[in-house]
N, C-alpha and C positions, 0 to 999 in steps of 0.2 A: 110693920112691913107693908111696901107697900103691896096692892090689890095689879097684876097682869094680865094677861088675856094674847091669845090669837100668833104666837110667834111662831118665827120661820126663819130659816135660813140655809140659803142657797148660795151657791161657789158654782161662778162661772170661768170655767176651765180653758172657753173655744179661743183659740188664737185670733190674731196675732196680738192683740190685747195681753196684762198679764192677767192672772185670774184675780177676780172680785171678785168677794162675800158679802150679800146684800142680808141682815139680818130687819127682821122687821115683826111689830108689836104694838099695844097695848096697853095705855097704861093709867091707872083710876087716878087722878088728877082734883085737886080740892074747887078748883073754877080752869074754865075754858083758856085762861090764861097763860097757864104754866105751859112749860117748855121740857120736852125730854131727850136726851141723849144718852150713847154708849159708848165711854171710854174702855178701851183696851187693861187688860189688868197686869202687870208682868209676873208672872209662875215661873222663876228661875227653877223649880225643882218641878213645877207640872208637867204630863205628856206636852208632845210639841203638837197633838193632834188635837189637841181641844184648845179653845179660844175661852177664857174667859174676861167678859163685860162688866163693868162698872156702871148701872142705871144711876144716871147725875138728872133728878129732877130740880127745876128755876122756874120760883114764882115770875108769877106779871112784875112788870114795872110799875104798871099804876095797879092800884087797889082794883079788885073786881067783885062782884057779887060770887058770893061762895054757891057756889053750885055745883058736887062733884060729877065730875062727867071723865068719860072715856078720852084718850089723845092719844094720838097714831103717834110711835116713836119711828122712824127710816134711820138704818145708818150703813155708811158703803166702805169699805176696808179694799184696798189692794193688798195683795200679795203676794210674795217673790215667787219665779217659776220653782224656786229648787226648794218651796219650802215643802214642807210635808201636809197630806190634805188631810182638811179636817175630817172629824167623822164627827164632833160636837163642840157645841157655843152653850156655855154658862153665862146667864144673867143672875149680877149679884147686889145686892141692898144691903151695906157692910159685910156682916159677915153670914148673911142668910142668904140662900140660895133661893130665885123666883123663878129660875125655869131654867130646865136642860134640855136644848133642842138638837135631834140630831139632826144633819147639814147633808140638804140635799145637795147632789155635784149633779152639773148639766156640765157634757164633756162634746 
């Protein structure tokens, strides 16, 4: 599993925009190279108020000196106005769970 740190997330509500959920993190990385992102997971049976994320890490393209180090994950999600607001975002590493953040709203 991997190693996380420092997340957050935040739902910005203010008009006329629709709302966007900026989730954002941490995450222990084998070299400075790799790449990380959060896909969306579908929970046809989950509440509709939690969001749960898929942590997709992607080595370098070219070979890098193994050096584990920390890498800022950013990911930004719109949202429909009528959907329902979060109250929590699940990041998940298969079928482990690395962190349940509850979701600040700026309204």
């Amino acid at each position: 599993m991997t190693d996380t740190r420092k997340w957050s997330a935040v739902l910005d509500t203010m008009p006329p925009e629709a709302p966007r959920l900026r989730v954002e993190g941490q995450v222990y990385a084998p070299s400075p190279g790799y790449t990380a992102r959060l896909v969306p997971i579908e929970t046809p049976d989950g509440p509709s108020e939690v969001l749960e994320l898929a942590l997709v890490l992607a080595p370098p393209q070219h070979p890098d000196t193994q050096v584990l180090t920390w890498i800022d994950v950013t990911q930004r999600f719109e949202r429909a106005r009528d959907a329902p607001l979060l109250h929590t975002v699940i990041i998940r590493e298969g079928d482990a769970t690395l962190a349940s953040i509850p979701v600040e709203v700026v309204a």
